[in-house]
OpenMM code with the backbone's topology and positions (N, CA, C; nanometers):
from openmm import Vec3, app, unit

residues = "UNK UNK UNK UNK UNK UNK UNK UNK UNK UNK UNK UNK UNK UNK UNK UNK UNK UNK UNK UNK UNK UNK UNK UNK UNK UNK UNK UNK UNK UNK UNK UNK UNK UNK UNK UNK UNK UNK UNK UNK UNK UNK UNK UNK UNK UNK UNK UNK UNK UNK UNK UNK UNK UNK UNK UNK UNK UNK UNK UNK UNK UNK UNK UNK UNK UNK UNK UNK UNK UNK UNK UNK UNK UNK UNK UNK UNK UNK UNK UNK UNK UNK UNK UNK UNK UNK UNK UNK UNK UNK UNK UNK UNK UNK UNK UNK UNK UNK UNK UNK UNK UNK UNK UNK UNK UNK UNK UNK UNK UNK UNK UNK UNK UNK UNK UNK UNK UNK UNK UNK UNK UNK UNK UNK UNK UNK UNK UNK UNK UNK UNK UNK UNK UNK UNK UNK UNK UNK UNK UNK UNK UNK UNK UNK UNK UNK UNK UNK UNK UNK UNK UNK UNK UNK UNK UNK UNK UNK UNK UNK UNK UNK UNK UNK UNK UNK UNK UNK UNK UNK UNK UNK UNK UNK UNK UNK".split()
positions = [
    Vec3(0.9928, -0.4662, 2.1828),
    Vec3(1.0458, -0.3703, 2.0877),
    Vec3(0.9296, -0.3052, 2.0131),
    Vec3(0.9264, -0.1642, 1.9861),
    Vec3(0.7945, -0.0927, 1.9301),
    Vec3(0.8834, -0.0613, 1.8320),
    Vec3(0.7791, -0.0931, 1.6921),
    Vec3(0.7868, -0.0455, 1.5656),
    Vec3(0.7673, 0.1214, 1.5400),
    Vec3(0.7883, 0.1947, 1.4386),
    Vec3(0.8227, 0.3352, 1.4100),
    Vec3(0.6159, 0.3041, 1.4136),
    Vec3(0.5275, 0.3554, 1.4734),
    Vec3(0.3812, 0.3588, 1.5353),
    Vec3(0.3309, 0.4221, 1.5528),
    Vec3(0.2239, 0.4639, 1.5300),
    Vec3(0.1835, 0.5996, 1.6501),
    Vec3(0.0721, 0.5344, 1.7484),
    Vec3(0.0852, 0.6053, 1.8396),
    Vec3(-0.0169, 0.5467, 2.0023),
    Vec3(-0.1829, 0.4530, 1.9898),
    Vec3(-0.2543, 0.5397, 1.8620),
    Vec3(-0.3552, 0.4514, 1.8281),
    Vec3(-0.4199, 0.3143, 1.7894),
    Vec3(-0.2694, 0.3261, 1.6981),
    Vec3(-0.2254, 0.1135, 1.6343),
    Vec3(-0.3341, 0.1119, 1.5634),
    Vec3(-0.4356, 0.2786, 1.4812),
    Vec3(-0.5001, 0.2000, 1.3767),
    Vec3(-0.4748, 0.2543, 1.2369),
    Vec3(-0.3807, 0.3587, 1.2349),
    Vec3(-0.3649, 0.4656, 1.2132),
    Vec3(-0.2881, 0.2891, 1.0520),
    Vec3(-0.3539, 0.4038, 0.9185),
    Vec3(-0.2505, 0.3058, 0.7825),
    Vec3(-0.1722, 0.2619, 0.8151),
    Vec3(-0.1042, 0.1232, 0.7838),
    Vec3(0.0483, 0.0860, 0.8140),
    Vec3(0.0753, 0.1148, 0.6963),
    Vec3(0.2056, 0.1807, 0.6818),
    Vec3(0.2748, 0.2226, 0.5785),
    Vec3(0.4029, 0.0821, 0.5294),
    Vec3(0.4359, 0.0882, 0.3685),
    Vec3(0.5587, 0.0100, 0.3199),
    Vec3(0.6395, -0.0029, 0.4032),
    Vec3(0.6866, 0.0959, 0.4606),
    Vec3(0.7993, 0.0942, 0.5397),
    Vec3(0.7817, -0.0127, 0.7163),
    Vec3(0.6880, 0.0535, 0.7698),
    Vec3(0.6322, -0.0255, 0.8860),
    Vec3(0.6260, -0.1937, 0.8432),
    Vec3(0.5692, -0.2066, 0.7283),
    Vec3(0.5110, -0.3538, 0.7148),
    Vec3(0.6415, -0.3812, 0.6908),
    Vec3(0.7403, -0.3559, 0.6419),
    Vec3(0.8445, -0.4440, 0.5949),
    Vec3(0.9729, -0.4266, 0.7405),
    Vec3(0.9281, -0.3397, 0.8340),
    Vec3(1.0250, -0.3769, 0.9653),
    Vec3(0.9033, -0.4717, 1.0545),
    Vec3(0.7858, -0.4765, 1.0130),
    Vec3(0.7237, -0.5760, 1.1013),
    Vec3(0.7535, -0.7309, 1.0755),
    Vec3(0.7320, -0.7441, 0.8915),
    Vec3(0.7763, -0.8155, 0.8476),
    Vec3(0.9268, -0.9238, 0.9286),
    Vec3(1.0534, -0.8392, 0.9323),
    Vec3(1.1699, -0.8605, 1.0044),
    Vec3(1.1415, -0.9142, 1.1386),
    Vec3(1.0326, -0.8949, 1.2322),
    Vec3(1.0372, -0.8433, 1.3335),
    Vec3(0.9479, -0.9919, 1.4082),
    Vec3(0.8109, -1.0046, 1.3003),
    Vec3(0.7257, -1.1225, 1.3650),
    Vec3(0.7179, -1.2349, 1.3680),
    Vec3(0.6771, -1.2788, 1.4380),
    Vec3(0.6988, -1.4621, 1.4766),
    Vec3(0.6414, -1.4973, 1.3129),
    Vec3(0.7473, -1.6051, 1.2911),
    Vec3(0.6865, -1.6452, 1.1770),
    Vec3(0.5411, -1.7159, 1.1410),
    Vec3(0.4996, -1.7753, 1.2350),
    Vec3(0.4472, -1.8408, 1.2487),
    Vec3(0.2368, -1.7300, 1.1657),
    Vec3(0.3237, -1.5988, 1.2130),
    Vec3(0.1888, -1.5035, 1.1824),
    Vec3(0.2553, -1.4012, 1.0143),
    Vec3(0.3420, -1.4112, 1.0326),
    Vec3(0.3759, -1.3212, 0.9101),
    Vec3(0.3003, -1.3686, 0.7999),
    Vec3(0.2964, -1.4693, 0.7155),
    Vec3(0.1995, -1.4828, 0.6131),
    Vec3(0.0691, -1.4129, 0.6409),
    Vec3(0.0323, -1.4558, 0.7805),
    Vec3(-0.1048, -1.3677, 0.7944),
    Vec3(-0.1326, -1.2471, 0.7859),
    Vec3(-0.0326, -1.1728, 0.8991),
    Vec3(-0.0263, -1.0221, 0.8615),
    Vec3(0.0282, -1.0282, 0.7012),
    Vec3(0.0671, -1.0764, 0.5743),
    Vec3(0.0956, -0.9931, 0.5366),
    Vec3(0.0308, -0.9815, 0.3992),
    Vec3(-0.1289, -1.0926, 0.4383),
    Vec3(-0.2236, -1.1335, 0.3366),
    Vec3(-0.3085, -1.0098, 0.4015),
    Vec3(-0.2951, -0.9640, 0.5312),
    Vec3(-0.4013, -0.9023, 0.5929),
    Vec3(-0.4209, -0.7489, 0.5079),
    Vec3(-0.2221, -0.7208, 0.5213),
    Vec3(-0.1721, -0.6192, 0.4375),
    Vec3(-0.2249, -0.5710, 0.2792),
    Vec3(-0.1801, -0.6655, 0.2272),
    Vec3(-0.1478, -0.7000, 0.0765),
    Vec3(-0.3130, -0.7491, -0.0254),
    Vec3(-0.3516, -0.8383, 0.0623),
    Vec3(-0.4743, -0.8769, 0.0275),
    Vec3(-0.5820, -0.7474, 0.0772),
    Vec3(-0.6058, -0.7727, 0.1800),
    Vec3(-0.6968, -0.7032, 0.2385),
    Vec3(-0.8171, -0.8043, 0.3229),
    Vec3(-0.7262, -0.9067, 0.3440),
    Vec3(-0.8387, -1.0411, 0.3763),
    Vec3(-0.8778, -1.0164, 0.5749),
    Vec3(-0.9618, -1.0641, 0.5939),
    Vec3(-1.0269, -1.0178, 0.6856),
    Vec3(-0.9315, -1.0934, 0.7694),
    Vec3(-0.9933, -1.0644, 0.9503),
    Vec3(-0.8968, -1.1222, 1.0471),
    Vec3(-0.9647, -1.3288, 1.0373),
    Vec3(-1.1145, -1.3002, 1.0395),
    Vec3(-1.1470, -1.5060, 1.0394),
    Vec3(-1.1012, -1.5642, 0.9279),
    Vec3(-1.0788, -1.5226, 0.7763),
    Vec3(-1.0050, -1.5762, 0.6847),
    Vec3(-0.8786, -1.5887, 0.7181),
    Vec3(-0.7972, -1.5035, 0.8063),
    Vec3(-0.6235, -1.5120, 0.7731),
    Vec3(-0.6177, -1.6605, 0.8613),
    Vec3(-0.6785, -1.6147, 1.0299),
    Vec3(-0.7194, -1.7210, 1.1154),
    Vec3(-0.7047, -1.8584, 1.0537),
    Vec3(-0.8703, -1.8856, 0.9637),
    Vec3(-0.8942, -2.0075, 0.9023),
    Vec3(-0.7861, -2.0462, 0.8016),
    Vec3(-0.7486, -1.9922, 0.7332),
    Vec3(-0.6366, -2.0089, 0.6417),
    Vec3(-0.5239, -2.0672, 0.7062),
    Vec3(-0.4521, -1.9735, 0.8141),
    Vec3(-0.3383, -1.9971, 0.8152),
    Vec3(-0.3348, -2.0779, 0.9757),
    Vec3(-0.4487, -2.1397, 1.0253),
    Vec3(-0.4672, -2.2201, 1.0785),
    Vec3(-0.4259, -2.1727, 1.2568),
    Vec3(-0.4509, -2.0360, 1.2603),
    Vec3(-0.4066, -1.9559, 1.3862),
    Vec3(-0.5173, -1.8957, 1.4798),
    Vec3(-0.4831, -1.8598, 1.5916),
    Vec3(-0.5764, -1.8241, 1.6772),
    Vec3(-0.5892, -1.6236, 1.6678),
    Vec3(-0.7109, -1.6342, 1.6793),
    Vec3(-0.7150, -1.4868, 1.6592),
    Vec3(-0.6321, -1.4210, 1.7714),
    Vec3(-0.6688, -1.4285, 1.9225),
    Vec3(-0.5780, -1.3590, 1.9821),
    Vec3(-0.3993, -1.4074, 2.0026),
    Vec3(-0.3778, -1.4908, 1.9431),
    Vec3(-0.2873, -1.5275, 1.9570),
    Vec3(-0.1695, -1.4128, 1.8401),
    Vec3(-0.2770, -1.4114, 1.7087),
    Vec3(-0.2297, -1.2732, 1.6481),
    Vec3(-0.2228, -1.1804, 1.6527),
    Vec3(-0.3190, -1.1615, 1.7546),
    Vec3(-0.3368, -1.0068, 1.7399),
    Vec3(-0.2561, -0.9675, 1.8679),
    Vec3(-0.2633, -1.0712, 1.9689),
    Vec3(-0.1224, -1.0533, 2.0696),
    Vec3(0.0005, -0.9787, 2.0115),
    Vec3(0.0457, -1.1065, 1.9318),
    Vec3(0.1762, -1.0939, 1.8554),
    Vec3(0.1781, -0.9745, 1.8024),
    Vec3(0.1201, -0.8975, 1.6975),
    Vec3(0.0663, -0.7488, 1.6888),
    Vec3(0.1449, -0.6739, 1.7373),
    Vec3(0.0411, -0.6817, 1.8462),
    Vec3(0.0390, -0.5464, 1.9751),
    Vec3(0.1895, -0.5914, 2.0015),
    Vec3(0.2683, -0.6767, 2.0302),
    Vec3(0.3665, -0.7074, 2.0730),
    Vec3(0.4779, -0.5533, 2.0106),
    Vec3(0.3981, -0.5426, 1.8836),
    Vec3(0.5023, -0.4495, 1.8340),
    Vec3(0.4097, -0.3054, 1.8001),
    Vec3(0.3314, -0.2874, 1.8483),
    Vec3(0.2305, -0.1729, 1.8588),
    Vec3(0.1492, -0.1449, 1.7411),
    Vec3(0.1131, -0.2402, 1.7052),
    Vec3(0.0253, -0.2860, 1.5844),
    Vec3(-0.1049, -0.3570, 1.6290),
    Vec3(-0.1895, -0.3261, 1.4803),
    Vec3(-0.3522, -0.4319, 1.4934),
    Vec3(-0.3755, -0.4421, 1.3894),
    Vec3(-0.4547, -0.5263, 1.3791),
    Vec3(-0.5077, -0.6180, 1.2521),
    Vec3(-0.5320, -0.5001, 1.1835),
    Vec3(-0.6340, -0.4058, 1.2382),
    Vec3(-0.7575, -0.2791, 1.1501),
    Vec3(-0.6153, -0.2203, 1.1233),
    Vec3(-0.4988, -0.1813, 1.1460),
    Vec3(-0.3644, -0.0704, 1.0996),
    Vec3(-0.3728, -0.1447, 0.9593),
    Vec3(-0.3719, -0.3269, 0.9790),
    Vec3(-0.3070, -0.3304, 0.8478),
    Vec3(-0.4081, -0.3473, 0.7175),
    Vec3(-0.5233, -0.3638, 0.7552),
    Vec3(-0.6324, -0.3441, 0.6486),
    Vec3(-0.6421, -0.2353, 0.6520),
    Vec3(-0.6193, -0.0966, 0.7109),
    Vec3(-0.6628, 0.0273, 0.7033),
    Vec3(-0.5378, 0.0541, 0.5972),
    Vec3(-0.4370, -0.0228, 0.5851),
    Vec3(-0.3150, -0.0236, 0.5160),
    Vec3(-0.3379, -0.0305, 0.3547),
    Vec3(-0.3806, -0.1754, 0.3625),
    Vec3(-0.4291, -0.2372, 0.2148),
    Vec3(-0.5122, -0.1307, 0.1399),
    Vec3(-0.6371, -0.0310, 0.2325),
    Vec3(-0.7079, 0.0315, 0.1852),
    Vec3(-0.6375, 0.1621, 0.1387),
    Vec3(-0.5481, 0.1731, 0.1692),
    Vec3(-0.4577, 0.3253, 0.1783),
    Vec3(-0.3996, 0.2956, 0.0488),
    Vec3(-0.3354, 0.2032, 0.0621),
    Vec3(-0.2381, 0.1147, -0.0648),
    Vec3(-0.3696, 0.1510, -0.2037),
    Vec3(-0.4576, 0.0589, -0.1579),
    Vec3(-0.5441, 0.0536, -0.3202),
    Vec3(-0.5495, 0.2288, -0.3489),
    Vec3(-0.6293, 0.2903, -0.2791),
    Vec3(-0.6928, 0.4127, -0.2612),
    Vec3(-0.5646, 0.4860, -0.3412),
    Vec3(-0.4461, 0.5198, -0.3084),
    Vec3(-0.3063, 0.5294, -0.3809),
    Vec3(-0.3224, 0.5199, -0.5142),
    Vec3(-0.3478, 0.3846, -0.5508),
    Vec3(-0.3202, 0.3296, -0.6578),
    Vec3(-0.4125, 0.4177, -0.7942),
    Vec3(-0.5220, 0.4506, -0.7390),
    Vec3(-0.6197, 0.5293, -0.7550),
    Vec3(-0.7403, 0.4101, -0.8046),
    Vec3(-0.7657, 0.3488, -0.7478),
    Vec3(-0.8558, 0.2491, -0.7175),
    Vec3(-0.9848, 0.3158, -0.6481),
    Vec3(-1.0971, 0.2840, -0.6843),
    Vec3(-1.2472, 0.3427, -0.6326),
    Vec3(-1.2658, 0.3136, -0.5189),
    Vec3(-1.3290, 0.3453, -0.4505),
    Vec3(-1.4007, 0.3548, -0.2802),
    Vec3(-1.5228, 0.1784, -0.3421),
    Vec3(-1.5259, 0.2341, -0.4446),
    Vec3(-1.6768, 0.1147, -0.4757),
    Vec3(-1.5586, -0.0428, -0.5329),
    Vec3(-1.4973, -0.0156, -0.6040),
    Vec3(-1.3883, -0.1117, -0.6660),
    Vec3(-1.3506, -0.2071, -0.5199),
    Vec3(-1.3223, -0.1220, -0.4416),
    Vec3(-1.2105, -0.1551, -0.3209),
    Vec3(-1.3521, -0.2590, -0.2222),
    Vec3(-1.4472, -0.1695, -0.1740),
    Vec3(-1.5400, -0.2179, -0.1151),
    Vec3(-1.5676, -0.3578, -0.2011),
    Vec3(-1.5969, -0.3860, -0.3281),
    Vec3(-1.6356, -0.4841, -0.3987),
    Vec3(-1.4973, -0.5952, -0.3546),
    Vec3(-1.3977, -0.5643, -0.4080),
    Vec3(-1.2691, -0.6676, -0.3617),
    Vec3(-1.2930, -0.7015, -0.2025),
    Vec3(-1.3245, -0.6165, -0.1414),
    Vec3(-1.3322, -0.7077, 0.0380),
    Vec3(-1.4080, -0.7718, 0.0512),
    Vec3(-1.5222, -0.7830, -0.0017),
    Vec3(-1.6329, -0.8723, -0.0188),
    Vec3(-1.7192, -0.7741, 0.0450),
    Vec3(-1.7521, -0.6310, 0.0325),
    Vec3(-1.8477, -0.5259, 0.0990),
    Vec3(-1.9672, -0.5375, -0.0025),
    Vec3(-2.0704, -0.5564, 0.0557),
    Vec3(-2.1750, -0.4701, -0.0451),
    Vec3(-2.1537, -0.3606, -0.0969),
    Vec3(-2.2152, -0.3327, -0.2646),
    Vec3(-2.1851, -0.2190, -0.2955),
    Vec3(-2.2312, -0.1143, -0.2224),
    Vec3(-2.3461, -0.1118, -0.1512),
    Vec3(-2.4107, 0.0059, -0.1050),
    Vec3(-2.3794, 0.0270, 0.0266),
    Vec3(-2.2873, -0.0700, 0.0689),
    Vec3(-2.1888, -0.0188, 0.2193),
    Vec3(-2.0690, 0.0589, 0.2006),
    Vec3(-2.1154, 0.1617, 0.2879),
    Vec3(-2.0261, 0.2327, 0.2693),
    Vec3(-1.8570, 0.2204, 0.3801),
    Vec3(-1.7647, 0.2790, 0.3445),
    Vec3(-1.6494, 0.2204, 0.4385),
    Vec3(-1.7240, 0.3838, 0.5909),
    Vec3(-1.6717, 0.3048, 0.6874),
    Vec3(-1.7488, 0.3858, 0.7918),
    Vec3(-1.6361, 0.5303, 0.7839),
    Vec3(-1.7008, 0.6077, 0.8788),
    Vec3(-1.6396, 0.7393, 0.9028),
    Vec3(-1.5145, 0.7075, 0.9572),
    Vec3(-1.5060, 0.6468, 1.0847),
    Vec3(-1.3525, 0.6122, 1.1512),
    Vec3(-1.2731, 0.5441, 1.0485),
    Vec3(-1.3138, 0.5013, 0.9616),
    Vec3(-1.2407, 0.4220, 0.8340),
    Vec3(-1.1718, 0.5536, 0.7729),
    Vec3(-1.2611, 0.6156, 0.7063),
    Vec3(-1.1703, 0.7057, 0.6437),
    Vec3(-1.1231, 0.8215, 0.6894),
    Vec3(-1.1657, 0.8287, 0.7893),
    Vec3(-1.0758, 1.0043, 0.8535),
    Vec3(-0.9238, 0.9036, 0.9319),
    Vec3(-0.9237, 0.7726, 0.9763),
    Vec3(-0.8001, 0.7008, 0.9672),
    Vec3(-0.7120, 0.6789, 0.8338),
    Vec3(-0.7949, 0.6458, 0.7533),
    Vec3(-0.7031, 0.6551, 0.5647),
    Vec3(-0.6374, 0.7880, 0.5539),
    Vec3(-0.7642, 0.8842, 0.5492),
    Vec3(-0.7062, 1.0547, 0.5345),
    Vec3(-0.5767, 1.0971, 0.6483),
    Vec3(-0.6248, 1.1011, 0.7811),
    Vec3(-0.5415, 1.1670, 0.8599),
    Vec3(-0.6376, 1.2917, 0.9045),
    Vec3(-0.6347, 1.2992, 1.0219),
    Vec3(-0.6946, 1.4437, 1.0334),
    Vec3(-0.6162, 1.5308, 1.0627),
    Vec3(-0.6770, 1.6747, 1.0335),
    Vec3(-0.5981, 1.8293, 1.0521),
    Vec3(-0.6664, 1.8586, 1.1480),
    Vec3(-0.5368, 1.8599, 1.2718),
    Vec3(-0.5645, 1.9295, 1.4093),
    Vec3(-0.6120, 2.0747, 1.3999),
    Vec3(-0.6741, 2.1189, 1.4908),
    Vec3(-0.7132, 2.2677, 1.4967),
    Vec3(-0.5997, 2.3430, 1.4559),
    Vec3(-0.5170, 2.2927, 1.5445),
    Vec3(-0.3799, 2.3713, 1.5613),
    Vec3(-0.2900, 2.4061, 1.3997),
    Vec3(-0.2808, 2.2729, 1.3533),
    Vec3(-0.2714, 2.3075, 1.1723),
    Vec3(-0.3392, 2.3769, 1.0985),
    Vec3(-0.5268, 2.3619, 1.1460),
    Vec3(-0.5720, 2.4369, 1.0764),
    Vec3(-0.5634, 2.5930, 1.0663),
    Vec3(-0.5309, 2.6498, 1.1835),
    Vec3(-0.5243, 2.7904, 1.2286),
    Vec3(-0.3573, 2.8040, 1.1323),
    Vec3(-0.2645, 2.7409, 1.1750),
    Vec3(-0.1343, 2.7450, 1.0889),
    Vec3(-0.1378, 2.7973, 0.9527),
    Vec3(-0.2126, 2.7230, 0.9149),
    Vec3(-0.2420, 2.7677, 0.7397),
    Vec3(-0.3438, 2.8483, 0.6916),
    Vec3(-0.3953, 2.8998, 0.8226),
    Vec3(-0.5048, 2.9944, 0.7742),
    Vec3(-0.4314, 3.1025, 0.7496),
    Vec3(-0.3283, 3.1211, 0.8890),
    Vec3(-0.2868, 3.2496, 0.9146),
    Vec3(-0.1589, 3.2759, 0.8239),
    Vec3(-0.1064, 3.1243, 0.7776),
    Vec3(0.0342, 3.1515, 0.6987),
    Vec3(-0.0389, 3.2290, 0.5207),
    Vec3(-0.1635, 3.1711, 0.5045),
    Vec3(-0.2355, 3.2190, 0.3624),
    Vec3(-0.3250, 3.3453, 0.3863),
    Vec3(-0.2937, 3.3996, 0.5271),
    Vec3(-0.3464, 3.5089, 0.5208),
    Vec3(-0.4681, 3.5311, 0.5386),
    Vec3(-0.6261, 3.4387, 0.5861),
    Vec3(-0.7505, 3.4013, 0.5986),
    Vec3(-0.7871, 3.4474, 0.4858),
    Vec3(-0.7305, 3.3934, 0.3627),
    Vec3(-0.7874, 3.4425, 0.2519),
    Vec3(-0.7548, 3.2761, 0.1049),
    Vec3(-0.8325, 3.2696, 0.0643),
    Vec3(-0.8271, 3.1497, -0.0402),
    Vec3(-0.6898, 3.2156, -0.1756),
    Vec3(-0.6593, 3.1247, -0.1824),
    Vec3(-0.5035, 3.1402, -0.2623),
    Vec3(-0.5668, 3.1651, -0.3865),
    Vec3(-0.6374, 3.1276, -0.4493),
    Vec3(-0.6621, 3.1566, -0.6089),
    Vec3(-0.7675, 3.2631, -0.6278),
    Vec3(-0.8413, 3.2634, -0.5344),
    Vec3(-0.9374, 3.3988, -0.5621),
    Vec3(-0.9523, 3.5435, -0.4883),
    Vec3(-0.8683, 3.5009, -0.3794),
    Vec3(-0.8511, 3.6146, -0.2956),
    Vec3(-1.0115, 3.6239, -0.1781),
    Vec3(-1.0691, 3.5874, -0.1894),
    Vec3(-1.1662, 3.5556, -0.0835),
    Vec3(-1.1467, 3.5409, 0.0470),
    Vec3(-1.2147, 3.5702, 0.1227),
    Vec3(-1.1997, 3.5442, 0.2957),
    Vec3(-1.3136, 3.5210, 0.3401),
    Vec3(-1.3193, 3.5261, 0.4794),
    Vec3(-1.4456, 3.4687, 0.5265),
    Vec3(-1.5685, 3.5519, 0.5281),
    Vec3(-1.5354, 3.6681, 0.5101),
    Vec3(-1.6611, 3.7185, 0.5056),
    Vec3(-1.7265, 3.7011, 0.3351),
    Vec3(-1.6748, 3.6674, 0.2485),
    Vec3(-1.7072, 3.6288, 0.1699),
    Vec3(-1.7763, 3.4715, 0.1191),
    Vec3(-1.7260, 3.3750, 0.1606),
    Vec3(-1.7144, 3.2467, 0.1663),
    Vec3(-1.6457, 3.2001, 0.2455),
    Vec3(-1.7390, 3.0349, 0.2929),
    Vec3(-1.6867, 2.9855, 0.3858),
    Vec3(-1.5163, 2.9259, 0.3551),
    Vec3(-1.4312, 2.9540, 0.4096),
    Vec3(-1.2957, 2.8255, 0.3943),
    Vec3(-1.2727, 2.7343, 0.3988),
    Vec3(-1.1790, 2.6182, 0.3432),
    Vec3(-1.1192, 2.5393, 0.3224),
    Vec3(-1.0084, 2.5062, 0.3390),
    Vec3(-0.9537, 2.3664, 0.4362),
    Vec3(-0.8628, 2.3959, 0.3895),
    Vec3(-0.7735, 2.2279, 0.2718),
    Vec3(-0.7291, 2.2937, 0.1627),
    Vec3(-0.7461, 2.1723, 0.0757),
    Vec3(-0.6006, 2.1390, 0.0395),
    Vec3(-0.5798, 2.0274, 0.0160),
    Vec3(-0.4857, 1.9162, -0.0621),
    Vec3(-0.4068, 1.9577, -0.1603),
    Vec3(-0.2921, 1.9975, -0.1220),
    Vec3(-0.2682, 2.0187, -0.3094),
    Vec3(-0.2301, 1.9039, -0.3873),
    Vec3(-0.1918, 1.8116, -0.3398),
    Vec3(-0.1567, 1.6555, -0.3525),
    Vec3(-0.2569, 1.5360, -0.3076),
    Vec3(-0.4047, 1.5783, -0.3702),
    Vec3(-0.4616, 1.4885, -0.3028),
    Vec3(-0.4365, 1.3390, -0.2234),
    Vec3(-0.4578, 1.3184, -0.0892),
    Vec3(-0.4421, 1.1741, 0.0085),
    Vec3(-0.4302, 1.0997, -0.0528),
    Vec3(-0.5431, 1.0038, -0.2144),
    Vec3(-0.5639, 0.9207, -0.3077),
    Vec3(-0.4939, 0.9337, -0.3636),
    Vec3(-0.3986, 1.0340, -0.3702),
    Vec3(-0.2535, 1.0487, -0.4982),
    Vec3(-0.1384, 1.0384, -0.4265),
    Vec3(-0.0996, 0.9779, -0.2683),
    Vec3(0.0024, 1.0553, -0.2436),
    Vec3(0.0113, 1.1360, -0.1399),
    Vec3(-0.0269, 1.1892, -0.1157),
    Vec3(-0.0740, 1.3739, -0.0860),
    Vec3(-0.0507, 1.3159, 0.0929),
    Vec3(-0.0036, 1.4244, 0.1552),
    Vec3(-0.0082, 1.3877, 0.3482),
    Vec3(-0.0457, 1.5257, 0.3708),
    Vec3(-0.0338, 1.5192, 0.4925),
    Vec3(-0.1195, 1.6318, 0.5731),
    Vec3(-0.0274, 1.7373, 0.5975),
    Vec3(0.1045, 1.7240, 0.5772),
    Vec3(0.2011, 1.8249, 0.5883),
    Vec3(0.1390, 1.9435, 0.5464),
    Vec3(0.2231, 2.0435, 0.6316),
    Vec3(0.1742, 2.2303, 0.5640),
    Vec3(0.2104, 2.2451, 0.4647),
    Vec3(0.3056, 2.1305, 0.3835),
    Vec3(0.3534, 2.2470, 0.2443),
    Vec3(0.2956, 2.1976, 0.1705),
    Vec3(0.1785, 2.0755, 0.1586),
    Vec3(0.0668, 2.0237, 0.1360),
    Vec3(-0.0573, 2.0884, 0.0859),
    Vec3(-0.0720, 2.1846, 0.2456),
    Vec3(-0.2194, 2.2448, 0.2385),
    Vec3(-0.2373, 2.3837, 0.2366),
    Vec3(-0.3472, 2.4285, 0.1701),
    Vec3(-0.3650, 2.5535, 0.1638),
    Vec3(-0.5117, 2.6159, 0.1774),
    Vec3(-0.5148, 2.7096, 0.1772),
    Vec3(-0.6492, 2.7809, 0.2333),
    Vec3(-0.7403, 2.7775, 0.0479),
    Vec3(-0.8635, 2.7419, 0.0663),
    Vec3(-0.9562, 2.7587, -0.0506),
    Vec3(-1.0843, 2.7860, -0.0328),
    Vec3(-1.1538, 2.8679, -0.1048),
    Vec3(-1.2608, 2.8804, -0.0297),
    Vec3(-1.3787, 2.8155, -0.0929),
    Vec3(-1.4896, 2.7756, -0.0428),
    Vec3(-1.5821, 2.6879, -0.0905),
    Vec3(-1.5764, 2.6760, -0.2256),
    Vec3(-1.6443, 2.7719, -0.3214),
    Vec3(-1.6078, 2.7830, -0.4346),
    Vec3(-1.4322, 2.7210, -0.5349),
    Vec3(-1.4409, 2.7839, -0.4700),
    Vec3(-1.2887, 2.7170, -0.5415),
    Vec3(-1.2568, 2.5963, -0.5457),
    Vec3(-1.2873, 2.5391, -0.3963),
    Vec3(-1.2840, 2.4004, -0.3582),
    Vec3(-1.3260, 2.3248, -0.4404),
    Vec3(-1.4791, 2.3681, -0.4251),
    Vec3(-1.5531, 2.2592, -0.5159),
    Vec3(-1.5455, 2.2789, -0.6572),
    Vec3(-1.4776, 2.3463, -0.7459),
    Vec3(-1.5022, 2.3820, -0.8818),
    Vec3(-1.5670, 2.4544, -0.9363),
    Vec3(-1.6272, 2.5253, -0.8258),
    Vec3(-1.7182, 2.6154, -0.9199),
    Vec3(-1.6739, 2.7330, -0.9676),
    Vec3(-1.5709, 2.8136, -0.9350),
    Vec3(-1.4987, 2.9004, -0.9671),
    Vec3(-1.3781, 2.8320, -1.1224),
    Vec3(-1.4180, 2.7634, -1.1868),
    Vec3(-1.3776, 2.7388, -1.2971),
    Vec3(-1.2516, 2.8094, -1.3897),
    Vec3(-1.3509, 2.9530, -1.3924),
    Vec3(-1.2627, 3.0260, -1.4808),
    Vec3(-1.1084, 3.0980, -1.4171),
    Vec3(-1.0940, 3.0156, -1.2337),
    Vec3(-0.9608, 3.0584, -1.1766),
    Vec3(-0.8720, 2.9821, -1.2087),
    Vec3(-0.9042, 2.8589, -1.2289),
    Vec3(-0.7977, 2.7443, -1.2248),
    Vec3(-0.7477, 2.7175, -1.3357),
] * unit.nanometer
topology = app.Topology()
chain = topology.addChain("A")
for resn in residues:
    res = topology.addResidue(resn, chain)
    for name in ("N", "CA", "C"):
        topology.addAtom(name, app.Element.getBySymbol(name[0]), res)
């Protein structure tokens, strides 16, 4: 039986996912997945803890189109939400401060915007930045959050909108 997933299995597990996986897994691993979740505790701690074999979990998992990294990529999504620091969060996993979470880490937290979206919202805003009226021959584009990811925020179109560097970054001040 496959859980509501997408094809990658690393992609955040969301509330909803964890609590039909929850229903779903041998008991014998649920505490684990759901310290993996909740905590953010690594895969040799849940292991040592809960006295289990790594592939034997991560079997069970996949059984339902899941992996360990979905559900720590989860926990991290969760804090990140909460509006919890990149440095806060790293410190709670036991990261050095000066490690950073890798690139595949966070363009998996974020979500990426397919080409195909991106062209969507260029052309629905007209190739022009919503607050200043800019286009490309002016400044480079953007395309930005109105609900930032860390707040909430998904990748949906009614989400995103065209901005152009300036704007993006704040420097256009006196628009906003």
């Amino acid at each position: 039986m496959v859980l509501i997933n997408d094809q990658s299995n690393t992609h955040p597990v969301t509330e909803e996912e964890m609590s039909l996986l929850k229903e779903k897994i041998y008991h014998k691993y649920k505490a684990a997945a759901e310290d993996c979740y909740y905590n953010g505790s690594s895969l040799t701690q849940v292991c040592k803890k809960y006295n289990i074999h790594r592939r034997g979990f991560q079997r069970e998992l996949k059984k339902f189109n899941f992996c360990y990294m979905g559900l720590r990529y989860g926990h991290i999504a969760r804090e990140l939400s909460k509006g919890f620091s990149i440095k806060s969060i790293r410190s709670k996993l036991g990261l050095s401060i000066r490690e950073d979470l890798n690139k595949t880490m966070q363009e998996k937290l974020r979500g990426e915007i397919s080409p195909s979206k991106r062209w969507r919202v260029l052309k629905r805003d007209n190739f022009k930045c919503v607050l200043c009226g800019a286009d490309c021959n002016d400044r480079k584009l953007h395309i930005d959050h109105i609900i930032p990811i860390s707040e909430g925020g998904t990748n949906d179109l009614k989400n995103l909108r065209v901005l152009c560097s300036s704007c993006n970054l704040g420097r256009n001040t006196d628009l906003k």
